[in-house]
Z-matrix of the N, CA and C atoms (Angstrom, degrees):
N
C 1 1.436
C 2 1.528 1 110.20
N 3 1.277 2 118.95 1 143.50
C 4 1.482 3 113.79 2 -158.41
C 5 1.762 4 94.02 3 -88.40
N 6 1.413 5 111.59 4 -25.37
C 7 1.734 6 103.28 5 -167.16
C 8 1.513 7 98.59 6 -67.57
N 9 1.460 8 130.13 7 -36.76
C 10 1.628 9 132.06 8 175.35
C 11 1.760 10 102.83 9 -44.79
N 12 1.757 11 126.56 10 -70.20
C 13 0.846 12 103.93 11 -160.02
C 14 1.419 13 125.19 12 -73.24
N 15 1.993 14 105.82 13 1.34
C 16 1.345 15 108.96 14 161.95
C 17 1.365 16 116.52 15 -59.44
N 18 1.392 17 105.63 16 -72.49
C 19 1.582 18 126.99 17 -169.73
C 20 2.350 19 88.80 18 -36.80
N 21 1.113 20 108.67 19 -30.50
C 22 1.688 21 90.61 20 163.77
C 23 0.682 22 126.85 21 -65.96
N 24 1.343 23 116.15 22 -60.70
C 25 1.387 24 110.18 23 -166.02
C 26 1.899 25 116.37 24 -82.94
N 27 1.158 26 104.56 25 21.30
C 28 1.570 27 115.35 26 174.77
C 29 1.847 28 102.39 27 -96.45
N 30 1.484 29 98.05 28 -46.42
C 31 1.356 30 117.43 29 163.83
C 32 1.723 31 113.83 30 -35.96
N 33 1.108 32 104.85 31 -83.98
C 34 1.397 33 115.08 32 175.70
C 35 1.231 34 114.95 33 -48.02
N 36 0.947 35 122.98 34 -44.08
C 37 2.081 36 117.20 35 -176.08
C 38 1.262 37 96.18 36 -68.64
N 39 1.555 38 122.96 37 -57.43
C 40 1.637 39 123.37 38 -176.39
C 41 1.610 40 106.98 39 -38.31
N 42 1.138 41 130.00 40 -51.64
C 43 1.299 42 140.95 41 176.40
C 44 1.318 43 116.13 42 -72.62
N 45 1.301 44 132.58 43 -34.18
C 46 1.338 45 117.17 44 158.27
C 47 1.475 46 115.54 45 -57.95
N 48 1.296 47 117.92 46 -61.72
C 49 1.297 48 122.26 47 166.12
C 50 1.302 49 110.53 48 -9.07
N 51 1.355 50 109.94 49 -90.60
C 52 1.468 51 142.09 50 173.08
C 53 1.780 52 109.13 51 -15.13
N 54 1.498 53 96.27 52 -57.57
C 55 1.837 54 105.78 53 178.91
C 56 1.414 55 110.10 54 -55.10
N 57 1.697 56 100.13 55 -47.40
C 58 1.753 57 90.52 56 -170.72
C 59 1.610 58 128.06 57 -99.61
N 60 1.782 59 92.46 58 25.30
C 61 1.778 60 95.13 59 -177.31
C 62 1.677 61 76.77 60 -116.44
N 63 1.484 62 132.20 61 -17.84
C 64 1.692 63 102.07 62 175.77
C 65 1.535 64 118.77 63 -81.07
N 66 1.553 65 110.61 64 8.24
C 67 1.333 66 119.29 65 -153.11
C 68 2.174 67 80.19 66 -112.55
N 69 1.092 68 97.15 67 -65.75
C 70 1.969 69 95.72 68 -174.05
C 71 1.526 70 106.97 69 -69.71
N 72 1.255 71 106.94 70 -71.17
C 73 2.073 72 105.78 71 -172.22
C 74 0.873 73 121.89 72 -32.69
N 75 1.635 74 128.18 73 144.26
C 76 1.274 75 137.04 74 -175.29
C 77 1.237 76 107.61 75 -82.44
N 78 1.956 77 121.28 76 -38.49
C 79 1.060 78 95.10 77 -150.90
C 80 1.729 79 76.50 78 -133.28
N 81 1.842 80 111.91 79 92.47
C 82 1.190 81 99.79 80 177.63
C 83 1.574 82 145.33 81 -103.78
N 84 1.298 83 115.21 82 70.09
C 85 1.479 84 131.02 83 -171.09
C 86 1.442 85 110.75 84 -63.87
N 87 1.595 86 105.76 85 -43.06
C 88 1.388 87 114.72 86 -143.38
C 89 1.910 88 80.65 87 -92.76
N 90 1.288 89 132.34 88 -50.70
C 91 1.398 90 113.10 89 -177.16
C 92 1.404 91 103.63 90 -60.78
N 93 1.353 92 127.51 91 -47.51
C 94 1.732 93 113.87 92 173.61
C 95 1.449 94 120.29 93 -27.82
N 96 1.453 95 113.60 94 -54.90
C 97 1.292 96 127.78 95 -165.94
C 98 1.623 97 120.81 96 -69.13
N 99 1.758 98 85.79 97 -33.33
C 100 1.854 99 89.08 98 172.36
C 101 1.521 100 112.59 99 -81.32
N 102 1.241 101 110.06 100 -32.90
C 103 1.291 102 123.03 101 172.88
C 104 1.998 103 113.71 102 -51.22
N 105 0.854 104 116.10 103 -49.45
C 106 1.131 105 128.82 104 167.94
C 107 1.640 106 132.76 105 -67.92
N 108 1.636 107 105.27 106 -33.39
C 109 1.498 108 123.79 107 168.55
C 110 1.862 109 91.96 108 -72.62
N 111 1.170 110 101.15 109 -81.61
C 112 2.002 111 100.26 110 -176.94
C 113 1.970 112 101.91 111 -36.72
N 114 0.854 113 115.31 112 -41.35
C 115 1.624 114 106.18 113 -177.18
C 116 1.453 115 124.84 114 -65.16
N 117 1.573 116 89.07 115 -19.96
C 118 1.488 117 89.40 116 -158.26
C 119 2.245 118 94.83 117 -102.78
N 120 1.443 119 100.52 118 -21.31
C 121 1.557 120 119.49 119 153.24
C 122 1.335 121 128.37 120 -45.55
N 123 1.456 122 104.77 121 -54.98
C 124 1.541 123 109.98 122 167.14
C 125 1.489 124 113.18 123 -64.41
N 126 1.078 125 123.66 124 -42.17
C 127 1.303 126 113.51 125 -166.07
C 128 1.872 127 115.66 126 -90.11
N 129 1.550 128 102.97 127 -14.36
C 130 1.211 129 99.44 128 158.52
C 131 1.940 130 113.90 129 -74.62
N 132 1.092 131 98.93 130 -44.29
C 133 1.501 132 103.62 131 174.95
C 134 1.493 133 108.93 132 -43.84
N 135 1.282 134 115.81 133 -70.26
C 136 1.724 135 132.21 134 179.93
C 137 1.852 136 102.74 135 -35.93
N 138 1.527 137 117.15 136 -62.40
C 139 1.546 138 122.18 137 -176.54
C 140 1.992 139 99.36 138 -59.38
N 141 1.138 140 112.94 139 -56.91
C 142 1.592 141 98.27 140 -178.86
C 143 0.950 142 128.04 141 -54.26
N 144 1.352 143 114.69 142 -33.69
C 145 1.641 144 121.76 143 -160.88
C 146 2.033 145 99.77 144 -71.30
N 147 1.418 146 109.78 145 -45.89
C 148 1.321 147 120.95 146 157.23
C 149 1.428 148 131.44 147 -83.28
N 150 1.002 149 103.53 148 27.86
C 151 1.753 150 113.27 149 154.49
C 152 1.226 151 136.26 150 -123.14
N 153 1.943 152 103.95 151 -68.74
C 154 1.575 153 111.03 152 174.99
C 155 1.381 154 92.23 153 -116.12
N 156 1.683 155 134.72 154 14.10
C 157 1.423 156 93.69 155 -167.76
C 158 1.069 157 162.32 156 110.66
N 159 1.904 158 129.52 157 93.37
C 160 1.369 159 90.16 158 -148.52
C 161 1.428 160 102.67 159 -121.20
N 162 1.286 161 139.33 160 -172.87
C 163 1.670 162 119.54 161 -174.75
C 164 1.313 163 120.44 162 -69.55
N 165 1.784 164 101.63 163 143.05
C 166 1.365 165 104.21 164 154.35
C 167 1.804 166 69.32 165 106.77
N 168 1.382 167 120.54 166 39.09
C 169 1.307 168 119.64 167 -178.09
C 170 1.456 169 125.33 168 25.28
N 171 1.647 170 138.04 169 50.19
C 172 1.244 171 138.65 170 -175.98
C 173 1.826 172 79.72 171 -102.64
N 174 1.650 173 92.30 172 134.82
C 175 1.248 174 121.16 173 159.12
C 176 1.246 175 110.31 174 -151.68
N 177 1.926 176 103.28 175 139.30
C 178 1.478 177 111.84 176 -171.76
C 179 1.857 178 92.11 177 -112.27
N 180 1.117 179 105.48 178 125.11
C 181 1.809 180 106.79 179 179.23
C 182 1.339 181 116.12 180 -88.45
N 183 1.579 182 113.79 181 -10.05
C 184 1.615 183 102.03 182 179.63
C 185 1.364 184 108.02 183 -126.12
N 186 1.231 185 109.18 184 169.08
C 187 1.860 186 112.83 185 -179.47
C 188 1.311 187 99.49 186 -76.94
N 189 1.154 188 144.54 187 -16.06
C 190 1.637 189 153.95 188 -167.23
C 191 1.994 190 90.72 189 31.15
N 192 1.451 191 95.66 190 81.04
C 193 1.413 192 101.37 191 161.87
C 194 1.642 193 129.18 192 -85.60
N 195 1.082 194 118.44 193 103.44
C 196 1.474 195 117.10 194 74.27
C 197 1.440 196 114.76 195 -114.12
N 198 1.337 197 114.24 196 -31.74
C 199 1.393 198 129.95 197 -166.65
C 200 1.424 199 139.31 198 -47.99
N 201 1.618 200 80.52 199 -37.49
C 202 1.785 201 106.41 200 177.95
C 203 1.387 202 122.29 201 -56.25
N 204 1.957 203 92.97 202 -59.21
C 205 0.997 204 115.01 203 177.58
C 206 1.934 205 130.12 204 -58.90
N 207 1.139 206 95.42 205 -52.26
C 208 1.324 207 128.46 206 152.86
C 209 1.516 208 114.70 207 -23.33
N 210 1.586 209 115.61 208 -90.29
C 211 1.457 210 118.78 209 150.65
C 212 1.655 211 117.96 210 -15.89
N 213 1.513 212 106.82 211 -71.23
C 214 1.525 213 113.61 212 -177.29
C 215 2.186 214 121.78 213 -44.86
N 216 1.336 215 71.12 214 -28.26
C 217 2.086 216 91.43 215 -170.49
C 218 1.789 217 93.04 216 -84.52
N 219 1.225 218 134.82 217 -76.42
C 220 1.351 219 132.63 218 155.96
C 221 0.972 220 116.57 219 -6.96
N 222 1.423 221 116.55 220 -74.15
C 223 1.897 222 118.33 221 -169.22
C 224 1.825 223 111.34 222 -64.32
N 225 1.866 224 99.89 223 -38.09
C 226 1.567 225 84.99 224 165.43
C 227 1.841 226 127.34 225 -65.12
N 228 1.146 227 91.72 226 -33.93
C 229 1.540 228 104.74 227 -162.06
C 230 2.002 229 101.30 228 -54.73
N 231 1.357 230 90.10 229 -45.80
C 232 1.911 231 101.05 230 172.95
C 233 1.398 232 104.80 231 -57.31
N 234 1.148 233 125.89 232 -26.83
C 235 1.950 234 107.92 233 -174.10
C 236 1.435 235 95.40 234 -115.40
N 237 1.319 236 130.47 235 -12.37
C 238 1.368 237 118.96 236 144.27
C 239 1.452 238 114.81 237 -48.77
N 240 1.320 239 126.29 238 -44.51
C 241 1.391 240 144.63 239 -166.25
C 242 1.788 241 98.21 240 -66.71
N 243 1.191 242 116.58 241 -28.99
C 244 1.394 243 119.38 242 -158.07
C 245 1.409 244 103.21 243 -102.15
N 246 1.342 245 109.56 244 -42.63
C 247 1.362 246 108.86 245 166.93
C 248 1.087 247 132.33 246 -46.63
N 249 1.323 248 123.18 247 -44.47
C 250 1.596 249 155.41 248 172.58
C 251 1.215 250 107.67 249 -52.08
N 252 1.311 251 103.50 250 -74.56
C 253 1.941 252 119.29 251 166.25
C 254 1.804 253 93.62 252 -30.54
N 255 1.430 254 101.90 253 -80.89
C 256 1.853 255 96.03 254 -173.45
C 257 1.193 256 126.68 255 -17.66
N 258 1.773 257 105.73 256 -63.38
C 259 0.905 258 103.56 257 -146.08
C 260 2.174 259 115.96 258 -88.80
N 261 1.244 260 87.09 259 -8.02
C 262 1.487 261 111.44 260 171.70
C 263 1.669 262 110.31 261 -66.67
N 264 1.779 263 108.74 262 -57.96
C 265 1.466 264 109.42 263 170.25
C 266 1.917 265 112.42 264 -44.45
N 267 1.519 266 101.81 265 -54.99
C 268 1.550 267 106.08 266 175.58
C 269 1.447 268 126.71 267 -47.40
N 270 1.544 269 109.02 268 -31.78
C 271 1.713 270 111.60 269 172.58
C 272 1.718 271 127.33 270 -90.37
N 273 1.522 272 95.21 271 -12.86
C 274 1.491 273 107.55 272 173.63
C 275 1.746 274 98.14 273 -94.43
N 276 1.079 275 120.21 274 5.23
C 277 1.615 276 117.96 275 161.89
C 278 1.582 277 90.49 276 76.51
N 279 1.572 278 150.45 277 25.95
C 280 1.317 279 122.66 278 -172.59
C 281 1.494 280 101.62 279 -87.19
N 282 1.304 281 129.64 280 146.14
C 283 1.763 282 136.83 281 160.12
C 284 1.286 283 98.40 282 -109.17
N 285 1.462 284 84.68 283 148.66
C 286 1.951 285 98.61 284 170.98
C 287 1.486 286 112.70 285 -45.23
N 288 1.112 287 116.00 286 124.03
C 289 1.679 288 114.78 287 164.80
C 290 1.520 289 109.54 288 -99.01
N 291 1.620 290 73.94 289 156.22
C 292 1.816 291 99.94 290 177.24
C 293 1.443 292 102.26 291 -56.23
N 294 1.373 293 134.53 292 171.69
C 295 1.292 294 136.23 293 142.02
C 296 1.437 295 117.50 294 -28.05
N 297 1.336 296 116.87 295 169.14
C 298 1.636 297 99.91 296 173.29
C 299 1.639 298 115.93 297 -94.81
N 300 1.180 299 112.14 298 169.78
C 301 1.833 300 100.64 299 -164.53
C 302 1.357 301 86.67 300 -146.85
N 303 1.230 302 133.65 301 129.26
C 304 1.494 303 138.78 302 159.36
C 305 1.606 304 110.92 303 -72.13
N 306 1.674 305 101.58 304 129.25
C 307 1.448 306 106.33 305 155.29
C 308 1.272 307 151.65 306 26.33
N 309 1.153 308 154.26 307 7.20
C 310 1.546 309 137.96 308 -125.51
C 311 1.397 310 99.77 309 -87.28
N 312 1.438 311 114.55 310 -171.95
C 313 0.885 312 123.30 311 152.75
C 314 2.030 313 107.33 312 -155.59
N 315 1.254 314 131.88 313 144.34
C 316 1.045 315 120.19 314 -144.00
C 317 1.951 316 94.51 315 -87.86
N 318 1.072 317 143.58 316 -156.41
C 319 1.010 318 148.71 317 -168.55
C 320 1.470 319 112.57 318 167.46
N 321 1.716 320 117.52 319 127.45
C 322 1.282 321 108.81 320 149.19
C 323 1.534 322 136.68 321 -19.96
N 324 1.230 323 106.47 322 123.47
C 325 1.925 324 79.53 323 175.50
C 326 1.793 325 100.83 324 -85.86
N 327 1.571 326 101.55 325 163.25
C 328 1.922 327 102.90 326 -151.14
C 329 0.971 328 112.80 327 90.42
N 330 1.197 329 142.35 328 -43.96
C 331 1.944 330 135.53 329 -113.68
C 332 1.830 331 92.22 330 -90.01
N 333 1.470 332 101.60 331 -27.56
C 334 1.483 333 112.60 332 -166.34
C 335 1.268 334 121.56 333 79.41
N 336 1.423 335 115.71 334 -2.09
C 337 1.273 336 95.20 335 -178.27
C 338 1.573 337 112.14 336 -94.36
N 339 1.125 338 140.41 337 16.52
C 340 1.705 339 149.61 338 133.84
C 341 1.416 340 95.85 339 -57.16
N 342 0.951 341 139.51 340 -6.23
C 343 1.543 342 119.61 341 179.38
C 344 1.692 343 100.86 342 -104.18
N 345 1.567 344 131.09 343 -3.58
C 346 0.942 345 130.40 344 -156.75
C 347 1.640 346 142.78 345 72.53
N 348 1.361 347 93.29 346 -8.50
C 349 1.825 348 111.96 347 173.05
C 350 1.456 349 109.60 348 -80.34
């Protein structure tokens, strides 16, 4: 079915993606989260397709081991990975921050001291 070898290769870019914004971004929730939505996609995809089925009557009848399985252990291991990540941010107390904002302090306007004198 041609929408399967889409739904791959949508798969795979999402996850490349995913690899190289947890590797650069500072602040990476949002690749965790896709990373974890697509992981947790594939593997619902992977269990239907070998059970009931998915439209347009595609059914896969075997686990095609090693691969299947393999895939299935991977995709958990990543939202295991995310969970972990979570739940570590949650015990070190971090909240989303604002952007960063330097210091101020307010000043007369005139007063000069915004000019540093």
């Amino acid at each position: 079915m041609f929408y399967i070898g889409v739904l791959f290769a949508v798969g795979s870019a999402a996850m490349l993606v995913v690899a190289v914004a947890l590797v650069t971004v500072r602040r990476p929730m949002v690749a965790w989260a896709t990373g974890a939505l697509a992981s947790l996609g594939m593997i619902v995809g992977f269990l239907l397709s070998r059970t009931v089925g998915l439209p347009n009557g595609y059914y896969e009848s075997g686990w095609e081991a090693p691969y299947g399985p393999l895939s299935l252990l991977v995709e958990g291991v990543f939202i295991l990975a995310f969970l972990t990540w979570l739940g570590v941010r949650a015990q070190e107390g971090v909240a989303p921050e604002p952007p960063y904002r330097a210091d101020r302090q307010r000043t007369a306007p005139g007063s000069g001291a915004s000019k540093g004198w």
